[in-house]
N, CA, C and O atoms as a DFTB+ gen file, in Angstrom:
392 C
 N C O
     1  1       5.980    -192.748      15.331
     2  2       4.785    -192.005      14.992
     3  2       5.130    -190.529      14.877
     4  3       6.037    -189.948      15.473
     5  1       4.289    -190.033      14.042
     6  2       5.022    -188.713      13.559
     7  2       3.541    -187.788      14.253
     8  3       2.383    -188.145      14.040
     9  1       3.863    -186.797      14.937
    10  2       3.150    -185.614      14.994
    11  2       3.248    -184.782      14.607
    12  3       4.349    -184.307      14.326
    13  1       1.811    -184.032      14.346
    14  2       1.180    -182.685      13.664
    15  2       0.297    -181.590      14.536
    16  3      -0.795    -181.671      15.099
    17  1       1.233    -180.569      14.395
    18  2       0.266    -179.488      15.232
    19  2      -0.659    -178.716      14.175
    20  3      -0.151    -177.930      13.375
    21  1      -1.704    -178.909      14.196
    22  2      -2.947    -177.995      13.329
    23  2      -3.812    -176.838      13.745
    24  3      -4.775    -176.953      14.503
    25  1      -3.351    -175.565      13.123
    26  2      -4.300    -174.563      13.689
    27  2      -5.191    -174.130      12.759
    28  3      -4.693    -173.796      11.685
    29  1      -6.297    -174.048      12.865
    30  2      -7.322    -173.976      12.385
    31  2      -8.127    -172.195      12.037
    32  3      -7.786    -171.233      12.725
    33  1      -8.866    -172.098      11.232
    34  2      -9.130    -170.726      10.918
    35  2      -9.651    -170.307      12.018
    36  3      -9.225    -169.267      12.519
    37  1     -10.708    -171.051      12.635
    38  2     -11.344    -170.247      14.264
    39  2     -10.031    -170.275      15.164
    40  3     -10.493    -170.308      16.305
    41  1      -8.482    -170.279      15.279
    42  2      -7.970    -170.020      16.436
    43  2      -7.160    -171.358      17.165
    44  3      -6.131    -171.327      17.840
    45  1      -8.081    -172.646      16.742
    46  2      -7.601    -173.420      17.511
    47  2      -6.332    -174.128      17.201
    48  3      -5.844    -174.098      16.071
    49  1      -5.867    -174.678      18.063
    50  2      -4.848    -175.349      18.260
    51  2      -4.351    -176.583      18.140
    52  3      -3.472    -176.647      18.999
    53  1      -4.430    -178.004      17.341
    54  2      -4.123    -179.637      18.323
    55  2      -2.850    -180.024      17.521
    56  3      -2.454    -179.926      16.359
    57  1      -2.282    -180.642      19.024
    58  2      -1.200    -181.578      18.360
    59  2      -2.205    -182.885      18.169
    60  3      -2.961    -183.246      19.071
    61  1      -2.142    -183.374      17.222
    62  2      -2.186    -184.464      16.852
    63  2      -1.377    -185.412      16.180
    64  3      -0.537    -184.908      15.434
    65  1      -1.411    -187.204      16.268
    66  2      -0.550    -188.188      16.001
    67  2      -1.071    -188.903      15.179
    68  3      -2.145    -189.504      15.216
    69  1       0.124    -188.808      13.994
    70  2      -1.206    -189.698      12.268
    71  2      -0.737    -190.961      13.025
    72  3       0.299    -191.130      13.668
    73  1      -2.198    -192.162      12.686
    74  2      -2.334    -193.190      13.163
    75  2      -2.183    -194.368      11.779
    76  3      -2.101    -195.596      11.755
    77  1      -2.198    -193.180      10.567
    78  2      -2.094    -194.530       9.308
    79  2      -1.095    -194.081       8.320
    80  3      -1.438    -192.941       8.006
    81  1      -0.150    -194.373       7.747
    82  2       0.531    -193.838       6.604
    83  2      -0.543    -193.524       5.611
    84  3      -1.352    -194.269       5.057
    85  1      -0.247    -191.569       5.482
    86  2      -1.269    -191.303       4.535
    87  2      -1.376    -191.465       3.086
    88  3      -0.364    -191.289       2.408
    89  1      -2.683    -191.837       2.432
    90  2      -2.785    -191.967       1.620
    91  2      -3.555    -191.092       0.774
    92  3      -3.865    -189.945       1.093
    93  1      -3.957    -191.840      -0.668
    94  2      -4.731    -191.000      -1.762
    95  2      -5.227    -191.382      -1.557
    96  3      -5.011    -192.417      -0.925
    97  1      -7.001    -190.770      -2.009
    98  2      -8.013    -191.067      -1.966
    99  2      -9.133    -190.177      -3.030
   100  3      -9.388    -189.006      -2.748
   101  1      -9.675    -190.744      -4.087
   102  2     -10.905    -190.177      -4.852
   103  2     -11.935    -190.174      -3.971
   104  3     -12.084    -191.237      -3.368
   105  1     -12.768    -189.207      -3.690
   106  2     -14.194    -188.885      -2.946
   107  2     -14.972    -188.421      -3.624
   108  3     -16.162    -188.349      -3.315
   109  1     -14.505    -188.017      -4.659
   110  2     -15.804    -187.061      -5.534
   111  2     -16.703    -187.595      -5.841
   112  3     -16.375    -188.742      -6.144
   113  1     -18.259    -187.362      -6.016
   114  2     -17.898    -185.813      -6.143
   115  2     -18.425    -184.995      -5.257
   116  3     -18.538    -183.780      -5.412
   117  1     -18.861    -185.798      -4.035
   118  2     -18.736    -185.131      -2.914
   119  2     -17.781    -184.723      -1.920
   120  3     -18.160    -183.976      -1.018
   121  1     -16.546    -185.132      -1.973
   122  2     -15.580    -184.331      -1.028
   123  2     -14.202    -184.128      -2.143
   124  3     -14.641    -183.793      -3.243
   125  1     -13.289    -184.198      -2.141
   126  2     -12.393    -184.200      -3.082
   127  2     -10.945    -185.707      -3.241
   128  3     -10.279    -186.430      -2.501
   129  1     -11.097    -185.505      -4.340
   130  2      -9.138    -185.872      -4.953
   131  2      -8.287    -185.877      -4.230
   132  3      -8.314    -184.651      -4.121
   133  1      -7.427    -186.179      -3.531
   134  2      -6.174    -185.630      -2.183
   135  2      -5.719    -186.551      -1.666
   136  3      -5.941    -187.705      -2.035
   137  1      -4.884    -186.188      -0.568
   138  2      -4.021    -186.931       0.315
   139  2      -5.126    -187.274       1.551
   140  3      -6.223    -186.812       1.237
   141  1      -5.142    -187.698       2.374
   142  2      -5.743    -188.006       3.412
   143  2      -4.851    -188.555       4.141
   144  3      -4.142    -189.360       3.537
   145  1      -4.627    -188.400       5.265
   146  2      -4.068    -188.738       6.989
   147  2      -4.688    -188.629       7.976
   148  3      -4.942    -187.714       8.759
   149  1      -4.964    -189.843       7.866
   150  2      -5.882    -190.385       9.806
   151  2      -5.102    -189.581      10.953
   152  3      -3.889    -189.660      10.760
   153  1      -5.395    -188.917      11.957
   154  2      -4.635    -188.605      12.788
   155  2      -5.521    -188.844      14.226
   156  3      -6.705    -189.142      14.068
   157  1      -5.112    -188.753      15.338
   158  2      -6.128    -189.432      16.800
   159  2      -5.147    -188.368      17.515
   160  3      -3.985    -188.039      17.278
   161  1      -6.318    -187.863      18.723
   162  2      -5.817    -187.062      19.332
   163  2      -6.883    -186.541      20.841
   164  3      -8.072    -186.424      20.545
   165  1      -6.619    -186.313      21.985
   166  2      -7.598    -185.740      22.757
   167  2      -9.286    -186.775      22.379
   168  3     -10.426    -186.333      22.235
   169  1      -8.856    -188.014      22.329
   170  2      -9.747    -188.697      22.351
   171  2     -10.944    -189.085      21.183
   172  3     -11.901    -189.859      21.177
   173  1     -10.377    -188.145      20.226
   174  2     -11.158    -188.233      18.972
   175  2      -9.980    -188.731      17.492
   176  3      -8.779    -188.467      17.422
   177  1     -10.766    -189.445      16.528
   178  2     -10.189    -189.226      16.124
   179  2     -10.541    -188.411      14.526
   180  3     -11.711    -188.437      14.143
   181  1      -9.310    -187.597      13.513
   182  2      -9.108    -186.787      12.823
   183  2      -8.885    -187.147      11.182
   184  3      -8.411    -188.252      10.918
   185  1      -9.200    -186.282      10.155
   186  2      -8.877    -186.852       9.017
   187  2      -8.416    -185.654       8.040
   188  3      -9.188    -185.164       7.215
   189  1      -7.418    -185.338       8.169
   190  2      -6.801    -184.167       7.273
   191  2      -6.916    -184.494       6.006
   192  3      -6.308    -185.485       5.601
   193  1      -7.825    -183.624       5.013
   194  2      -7.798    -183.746       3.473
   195  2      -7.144    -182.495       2.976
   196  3      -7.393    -181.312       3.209
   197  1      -6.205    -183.096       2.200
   198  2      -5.163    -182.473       1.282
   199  2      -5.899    -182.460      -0.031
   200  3      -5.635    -183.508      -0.620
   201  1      -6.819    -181.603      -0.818
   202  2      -6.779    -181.936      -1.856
   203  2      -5.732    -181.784      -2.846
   204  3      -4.844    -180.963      -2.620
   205  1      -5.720    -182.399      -3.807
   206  2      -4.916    -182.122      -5.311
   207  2      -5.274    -180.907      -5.896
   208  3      -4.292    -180.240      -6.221
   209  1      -6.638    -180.266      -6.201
   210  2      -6.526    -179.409      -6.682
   211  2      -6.399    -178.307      -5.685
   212  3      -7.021    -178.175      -4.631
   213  1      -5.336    -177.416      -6.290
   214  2      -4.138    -176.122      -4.823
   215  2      -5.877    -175.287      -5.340
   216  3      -5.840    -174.085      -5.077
   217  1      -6.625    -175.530      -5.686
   218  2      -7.567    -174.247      -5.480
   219  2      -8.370    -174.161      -4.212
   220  3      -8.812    -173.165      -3.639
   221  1      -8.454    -175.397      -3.916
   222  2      -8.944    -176.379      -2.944
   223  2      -8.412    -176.179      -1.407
   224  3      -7.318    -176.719      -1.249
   225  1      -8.839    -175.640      -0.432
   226  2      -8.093    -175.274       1.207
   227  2      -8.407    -176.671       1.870
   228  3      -9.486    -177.263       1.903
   229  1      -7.274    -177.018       2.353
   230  2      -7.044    -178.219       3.272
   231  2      -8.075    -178.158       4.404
   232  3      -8.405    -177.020       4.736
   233  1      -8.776    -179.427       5.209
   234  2      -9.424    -179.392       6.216
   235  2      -9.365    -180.777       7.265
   236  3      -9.010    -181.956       7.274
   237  1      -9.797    -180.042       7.868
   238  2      -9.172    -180.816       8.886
   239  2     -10.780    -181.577       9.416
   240  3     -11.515    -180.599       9.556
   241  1     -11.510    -182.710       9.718
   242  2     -12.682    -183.392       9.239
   243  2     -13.118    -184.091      10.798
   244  3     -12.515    -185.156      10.933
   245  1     -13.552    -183.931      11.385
   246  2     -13.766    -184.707      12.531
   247  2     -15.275    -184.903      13.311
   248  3     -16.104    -184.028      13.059
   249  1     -15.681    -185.994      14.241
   250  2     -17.122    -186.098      14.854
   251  2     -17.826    -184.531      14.461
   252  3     -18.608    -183.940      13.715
   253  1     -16.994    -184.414      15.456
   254  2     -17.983    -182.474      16.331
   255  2     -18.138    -181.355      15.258
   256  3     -18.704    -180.274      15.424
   257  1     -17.345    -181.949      13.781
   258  2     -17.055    -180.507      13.308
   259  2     -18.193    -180.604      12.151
   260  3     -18.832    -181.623      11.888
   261  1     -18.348    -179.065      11.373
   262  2     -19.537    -179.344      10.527
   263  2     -19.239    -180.134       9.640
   264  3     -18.037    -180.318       9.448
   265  1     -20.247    -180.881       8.786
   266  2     -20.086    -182.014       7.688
   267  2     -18.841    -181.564       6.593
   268  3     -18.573    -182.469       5.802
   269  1     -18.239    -180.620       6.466
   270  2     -17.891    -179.817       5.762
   271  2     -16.029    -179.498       5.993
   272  3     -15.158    -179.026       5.262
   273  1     -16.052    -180.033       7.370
   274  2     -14.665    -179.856       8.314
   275  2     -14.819    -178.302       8.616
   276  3     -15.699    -177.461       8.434
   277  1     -13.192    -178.329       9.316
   278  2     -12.288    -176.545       9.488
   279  2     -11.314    -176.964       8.587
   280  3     -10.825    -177.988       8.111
   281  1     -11.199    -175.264       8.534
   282  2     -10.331    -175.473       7.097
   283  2      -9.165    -175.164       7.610
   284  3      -9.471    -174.524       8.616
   285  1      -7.996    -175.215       7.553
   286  2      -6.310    -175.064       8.516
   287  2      -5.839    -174.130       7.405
   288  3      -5.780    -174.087       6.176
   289  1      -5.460    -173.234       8.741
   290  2      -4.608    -172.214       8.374
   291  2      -3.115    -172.860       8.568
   292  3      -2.431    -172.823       7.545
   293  1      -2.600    -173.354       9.539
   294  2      -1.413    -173.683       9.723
   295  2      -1.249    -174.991      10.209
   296  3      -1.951    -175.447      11.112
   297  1      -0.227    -175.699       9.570
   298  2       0.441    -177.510       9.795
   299  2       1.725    -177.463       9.834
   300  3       2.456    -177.094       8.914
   301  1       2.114    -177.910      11.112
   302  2       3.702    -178.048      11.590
   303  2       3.871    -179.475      11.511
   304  3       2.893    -180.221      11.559
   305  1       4.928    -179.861      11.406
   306  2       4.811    -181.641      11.211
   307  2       6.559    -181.929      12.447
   308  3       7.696    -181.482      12.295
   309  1       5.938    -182.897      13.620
   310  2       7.115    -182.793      14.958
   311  2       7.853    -184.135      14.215
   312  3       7.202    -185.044      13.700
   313  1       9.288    -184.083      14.260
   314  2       9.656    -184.955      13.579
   315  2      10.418    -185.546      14.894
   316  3      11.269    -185.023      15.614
   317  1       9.646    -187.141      14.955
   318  2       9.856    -187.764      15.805
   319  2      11.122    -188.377      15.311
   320  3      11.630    -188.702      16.384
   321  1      11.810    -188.680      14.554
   322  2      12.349    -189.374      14.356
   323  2      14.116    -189.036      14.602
   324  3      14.921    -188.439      13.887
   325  1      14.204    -189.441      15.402
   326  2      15.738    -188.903      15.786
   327  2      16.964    -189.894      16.225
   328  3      16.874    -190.546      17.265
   329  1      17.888    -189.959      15.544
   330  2      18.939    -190.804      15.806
   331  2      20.161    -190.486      16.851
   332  3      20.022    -189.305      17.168
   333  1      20.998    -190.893      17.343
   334  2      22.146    -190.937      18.619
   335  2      23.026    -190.729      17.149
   336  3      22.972    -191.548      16.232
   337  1      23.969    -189.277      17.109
   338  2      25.182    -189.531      16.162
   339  2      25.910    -189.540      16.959
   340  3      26.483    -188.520      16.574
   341  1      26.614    -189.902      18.079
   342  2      27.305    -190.030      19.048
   343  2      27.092    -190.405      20.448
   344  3      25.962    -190.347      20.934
   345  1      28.396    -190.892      21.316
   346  2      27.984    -191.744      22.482
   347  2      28.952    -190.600      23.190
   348  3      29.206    -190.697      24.391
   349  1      29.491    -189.492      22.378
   350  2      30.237    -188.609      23.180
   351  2      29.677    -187.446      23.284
   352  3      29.068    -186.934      22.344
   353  1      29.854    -186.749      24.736
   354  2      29.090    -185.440      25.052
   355  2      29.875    -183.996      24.367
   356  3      31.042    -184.034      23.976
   357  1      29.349    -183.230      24.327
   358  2      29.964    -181.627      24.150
   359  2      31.321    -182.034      24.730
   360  3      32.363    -182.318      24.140
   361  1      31.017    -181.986      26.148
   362  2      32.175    -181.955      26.743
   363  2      33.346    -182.474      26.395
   364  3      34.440    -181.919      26.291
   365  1      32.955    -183.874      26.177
   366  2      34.454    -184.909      26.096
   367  2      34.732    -184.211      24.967
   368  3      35.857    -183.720      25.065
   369  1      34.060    -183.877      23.655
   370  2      34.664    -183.352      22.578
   371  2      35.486    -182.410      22.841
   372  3      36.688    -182.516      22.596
   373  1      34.814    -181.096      23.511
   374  2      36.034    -180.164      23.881
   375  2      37.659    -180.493      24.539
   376  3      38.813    -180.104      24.359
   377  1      36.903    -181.476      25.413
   378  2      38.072    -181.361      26.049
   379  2      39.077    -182.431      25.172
   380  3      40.277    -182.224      25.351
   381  1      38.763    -183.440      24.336
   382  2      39.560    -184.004      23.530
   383  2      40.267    -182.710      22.306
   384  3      41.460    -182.918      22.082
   385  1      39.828    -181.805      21.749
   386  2      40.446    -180.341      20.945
   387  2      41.794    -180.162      21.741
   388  3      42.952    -180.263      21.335
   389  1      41.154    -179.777      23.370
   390  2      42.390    -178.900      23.892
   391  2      43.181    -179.426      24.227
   392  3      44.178    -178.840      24.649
């Protein structure tokens, strides 16, 4: 599972964890064209819309927030995904050099 930290124009802060591989989605012509990613977090869960058209500011869509979302200033994406390239430490390496 991949996490996303989202800060928002009022200030705030969440890491949140997408819960669905995101997809496209037509909404118009009430919300927009875009990407969409489910994300769950602090007990709620989240729906980041990406629209297609770049004129368009990303938002972030949830219970509490107005019908309308927050709109994100900033998206970090934690890349869970990490592999073992070795079973040998710093150390042994060095000391195998000298």
């Amino acid at each position: 599972m991949t996490g996303l930290t989202v800060t928002t124009v009022d200030g705030k802060t969440r890491t949140l964890t997408v819960t669905v591989e995101p997809h496209i989605e037509d909404r118009r012509p009430y919300r927009c064209q875009g990407l969409l990613v489910d994300l769950e977090g602090y007990s709620t869960e989240y729906t980041l819309e990406c629209p297609s058209d770049p004129d368009q500011a990303v938002r972030l869509l949830f219970p509490s927030a107005l019908s309308y979302g927050v709109f994100v200033r900033v998206l970090e994406c934690e890349a869970r995904d990490m592999a073992i390239i070795s079973d040998t430490s710093v150390e042994d390496l060095f000391a195998a050099v000298r």
